[in-house]
LUMGU-464569 format. One record per residue: z, x negated, y of N, C-alpha, C, O in turn; residue in one letter. Coordinates in steps of 0.05 Angstrom, whole numbers, padded with zeros to 5 digits, always signed. Layout:
<doros>
ZXYZXYZXYZXYa...
</doros>
This chain:
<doros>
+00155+01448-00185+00182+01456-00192+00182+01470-00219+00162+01484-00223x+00194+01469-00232+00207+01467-00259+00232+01493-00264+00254+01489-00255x+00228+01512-00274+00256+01526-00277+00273+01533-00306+00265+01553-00317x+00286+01526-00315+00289+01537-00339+00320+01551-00348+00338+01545-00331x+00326+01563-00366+00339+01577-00382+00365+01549-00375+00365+01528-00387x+00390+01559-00350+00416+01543-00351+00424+01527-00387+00417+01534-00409x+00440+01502-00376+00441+01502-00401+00473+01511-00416+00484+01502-00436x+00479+01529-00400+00501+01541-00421+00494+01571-00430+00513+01586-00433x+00464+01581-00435+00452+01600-00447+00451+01622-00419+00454+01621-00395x+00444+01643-00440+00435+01670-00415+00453+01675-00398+00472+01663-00408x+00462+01687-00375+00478+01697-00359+00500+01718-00374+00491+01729-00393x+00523+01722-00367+00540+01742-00372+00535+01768-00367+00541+01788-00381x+00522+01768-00344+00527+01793-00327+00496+01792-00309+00486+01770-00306x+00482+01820-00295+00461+01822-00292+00462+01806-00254+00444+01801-00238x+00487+01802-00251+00493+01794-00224+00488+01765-00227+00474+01751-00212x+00498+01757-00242+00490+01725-00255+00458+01724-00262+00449+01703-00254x+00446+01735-00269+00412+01734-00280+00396+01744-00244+00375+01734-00238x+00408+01759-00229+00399+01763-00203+00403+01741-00185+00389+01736-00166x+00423+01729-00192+00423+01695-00173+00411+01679-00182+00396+01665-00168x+00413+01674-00214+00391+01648-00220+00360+01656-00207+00345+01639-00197x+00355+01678-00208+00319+01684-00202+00318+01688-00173+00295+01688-00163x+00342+01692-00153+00339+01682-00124+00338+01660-00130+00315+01653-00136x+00361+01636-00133+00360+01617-00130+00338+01600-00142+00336+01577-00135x+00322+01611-00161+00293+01593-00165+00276+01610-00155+00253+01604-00161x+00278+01635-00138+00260+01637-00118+00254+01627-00098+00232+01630-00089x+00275+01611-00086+00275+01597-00061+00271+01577-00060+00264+01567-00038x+00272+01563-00084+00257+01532-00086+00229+01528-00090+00215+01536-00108x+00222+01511-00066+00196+01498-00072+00173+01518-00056+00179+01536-00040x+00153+01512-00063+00128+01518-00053+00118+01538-00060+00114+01538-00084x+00109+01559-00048+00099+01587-00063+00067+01583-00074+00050+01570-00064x+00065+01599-00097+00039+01584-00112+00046+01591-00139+00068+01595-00148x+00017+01593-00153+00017+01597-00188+00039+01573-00201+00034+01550-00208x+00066+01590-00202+00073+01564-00226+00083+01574-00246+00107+01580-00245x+00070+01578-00265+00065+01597-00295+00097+01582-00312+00110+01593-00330x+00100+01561-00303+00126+01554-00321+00144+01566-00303+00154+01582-00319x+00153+01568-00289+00173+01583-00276+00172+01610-00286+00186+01617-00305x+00154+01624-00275+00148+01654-00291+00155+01650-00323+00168+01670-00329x+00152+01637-00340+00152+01638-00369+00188+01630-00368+00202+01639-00386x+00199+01614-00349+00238+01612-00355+00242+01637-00342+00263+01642-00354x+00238+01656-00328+00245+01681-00320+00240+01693-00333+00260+01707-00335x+00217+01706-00355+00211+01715-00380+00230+01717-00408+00239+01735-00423x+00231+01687-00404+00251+01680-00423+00287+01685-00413+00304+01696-00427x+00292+01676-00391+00321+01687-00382+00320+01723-00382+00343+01733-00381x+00301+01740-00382+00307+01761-00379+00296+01774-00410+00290+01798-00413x+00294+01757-00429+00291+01765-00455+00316+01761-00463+00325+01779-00476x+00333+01740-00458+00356+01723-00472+00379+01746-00461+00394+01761-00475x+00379+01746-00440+00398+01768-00421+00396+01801-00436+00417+01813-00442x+00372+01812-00441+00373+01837-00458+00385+01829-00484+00410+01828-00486x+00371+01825-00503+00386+01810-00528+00421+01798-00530+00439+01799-00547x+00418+01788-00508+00449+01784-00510+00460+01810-00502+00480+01820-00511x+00450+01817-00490+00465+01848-00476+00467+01868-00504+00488+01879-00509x+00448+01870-00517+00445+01888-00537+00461+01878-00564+00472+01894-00579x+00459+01855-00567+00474+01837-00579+00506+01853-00583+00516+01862-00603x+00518+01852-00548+00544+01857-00542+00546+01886-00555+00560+01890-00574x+00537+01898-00548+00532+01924-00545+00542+01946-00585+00556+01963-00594x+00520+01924-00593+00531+01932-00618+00543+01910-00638+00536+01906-00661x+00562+01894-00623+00587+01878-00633+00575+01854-00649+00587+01842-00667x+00551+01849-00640+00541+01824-00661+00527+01834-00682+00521+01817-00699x+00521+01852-00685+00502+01859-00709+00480+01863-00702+00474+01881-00687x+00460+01843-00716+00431+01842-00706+00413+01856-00718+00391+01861-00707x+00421+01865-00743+00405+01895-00742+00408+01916-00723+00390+01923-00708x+00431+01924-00726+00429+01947-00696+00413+01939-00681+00389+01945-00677x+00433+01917-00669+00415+01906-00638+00384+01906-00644+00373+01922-00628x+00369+01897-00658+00338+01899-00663+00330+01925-00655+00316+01932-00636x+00346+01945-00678+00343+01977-00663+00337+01979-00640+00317+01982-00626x+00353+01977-00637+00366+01980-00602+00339+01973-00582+00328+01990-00568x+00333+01952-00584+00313+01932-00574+00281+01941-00586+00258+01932-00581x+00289+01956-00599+00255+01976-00602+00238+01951-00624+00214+01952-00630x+00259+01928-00635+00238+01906-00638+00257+01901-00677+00281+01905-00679x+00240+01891-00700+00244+01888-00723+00264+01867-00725+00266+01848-00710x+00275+01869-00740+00294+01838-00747+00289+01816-00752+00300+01798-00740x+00276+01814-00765+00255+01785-00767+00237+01776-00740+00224+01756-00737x+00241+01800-00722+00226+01787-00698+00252+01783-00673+00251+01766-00656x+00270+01801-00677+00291+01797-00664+00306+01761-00663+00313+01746-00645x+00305+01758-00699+00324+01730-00704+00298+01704-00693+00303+01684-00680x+00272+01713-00703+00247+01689-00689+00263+01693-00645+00274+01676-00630x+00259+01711-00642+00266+01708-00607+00293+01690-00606+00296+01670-00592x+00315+01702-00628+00340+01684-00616+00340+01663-00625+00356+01647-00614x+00320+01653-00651+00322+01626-00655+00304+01601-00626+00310+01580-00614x+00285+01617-00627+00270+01611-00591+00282+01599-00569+00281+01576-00561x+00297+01626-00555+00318+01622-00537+00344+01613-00542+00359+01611-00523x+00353+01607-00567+00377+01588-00578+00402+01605-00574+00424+01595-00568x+00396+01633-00580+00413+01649-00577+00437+01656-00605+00424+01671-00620x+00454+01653-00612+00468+01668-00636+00487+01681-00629+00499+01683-00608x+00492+01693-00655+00514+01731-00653+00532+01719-00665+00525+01707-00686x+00558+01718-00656+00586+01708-00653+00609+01723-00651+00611+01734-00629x+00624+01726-00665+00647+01741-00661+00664+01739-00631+00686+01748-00626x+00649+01727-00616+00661+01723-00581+00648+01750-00573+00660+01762-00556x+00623+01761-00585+00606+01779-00575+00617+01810-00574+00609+01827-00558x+00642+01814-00598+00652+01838-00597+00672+01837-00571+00685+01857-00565x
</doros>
């Protein structure tokens, strides 16, 4: 089994990121499956970032602040997880 990152990006809301990771908890066979772990990794990197994102209105310097993490490592994560800062975000 296979899990990855929905494809209309991170969750809205932490109630939305708590159902996707039941609902790919309950599938399949229990056992090492390192790609599943690595889309939960990644959905709960994309979910902070977007969160922090919101937080300070799209500005990804802040948000980097925020996120304890540099800008240039911030924009490498959202280019990763296919994330961008949008004026929908304020």
């Amino acid at each position: 089994m296979s899990a990855s990152i929905p494809d209309d990006g991170p969750p809205d809301s932490f109630e939305e990121f708590a159902r996707f990771i039941r609902d790919v908890g309950s599938k399949g066979p229990r056992g090492d499956h390192p790609e599943t772990l690595r889309a939960w990794l990644d959905l709960a990197e994309a979910y902070r970032i977007t969160q922090a994102l919101r937080e300070c209105k799209g500005n990804r310097s802040a948000a980097a602040r925020v996120l304890g993490i540099g800008r240039r490592t911030l924009y490498a994560k959202m280019d990763k997880l296919g994330i961008t800062a949008t004026w929908r975000m304020v």
